[in-house]
N, C-alpha and C positions, 0 to 999 in steps of 0.2 A: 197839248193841243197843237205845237207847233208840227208833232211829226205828219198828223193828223192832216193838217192841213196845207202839208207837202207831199203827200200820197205816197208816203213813206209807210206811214200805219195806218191798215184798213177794221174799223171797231168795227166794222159790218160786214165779216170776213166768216166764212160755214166750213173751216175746218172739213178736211174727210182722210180717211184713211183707206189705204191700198193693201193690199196683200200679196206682197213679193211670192213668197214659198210659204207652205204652211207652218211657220216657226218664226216670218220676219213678215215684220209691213213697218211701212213708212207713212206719215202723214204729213199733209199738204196743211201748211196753215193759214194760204194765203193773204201773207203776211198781216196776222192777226199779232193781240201782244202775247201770246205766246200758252197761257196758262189752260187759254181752251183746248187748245190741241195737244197742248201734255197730257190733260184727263184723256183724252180719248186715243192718243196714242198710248197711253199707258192701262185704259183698259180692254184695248184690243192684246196687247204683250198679256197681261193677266189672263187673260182668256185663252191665249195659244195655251200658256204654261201651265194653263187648269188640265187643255185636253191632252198637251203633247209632251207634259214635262219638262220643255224650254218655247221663252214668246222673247221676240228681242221685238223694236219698233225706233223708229230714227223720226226726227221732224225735218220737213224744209219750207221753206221762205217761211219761218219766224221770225219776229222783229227780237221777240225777248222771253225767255223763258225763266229768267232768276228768279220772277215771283212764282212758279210752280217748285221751285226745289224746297 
């Protein structure tokens, strides 16, 4: 709670994802703890590599993504 209420970690943060090239996107997670915008960065990459045969996807401003690995 302490990050929280250092405006460090936003719990009320809407994740989105962008699409660099058709193969790469990157998602915004403003600064969320992290595990929402690995799903959704990781099922935009699944979704390239259905259509294109390779999906890559990066995240930025995450606080923490360890509990999505």
């Amino acid at each position: 709670m302490a990050r929280v209420s250092q405006d460090v970690l936003d719990p009320r943060a809407s994740p989105t994802l962008t699409n660099i090239t058709p193969v790469v996107a990157r998602a915004d997670a403003g600064n969320d703890p992290g595990f929402l915008a690995a799903q959704i960065e990781m099922s935009g990459a699944v979704a390239m590599a259905s259509t294109l045969g390779i999906g890559l996807a990066s995240i930025k401003h995450s606080k923490d993504t360890t509990s999505a690995i």
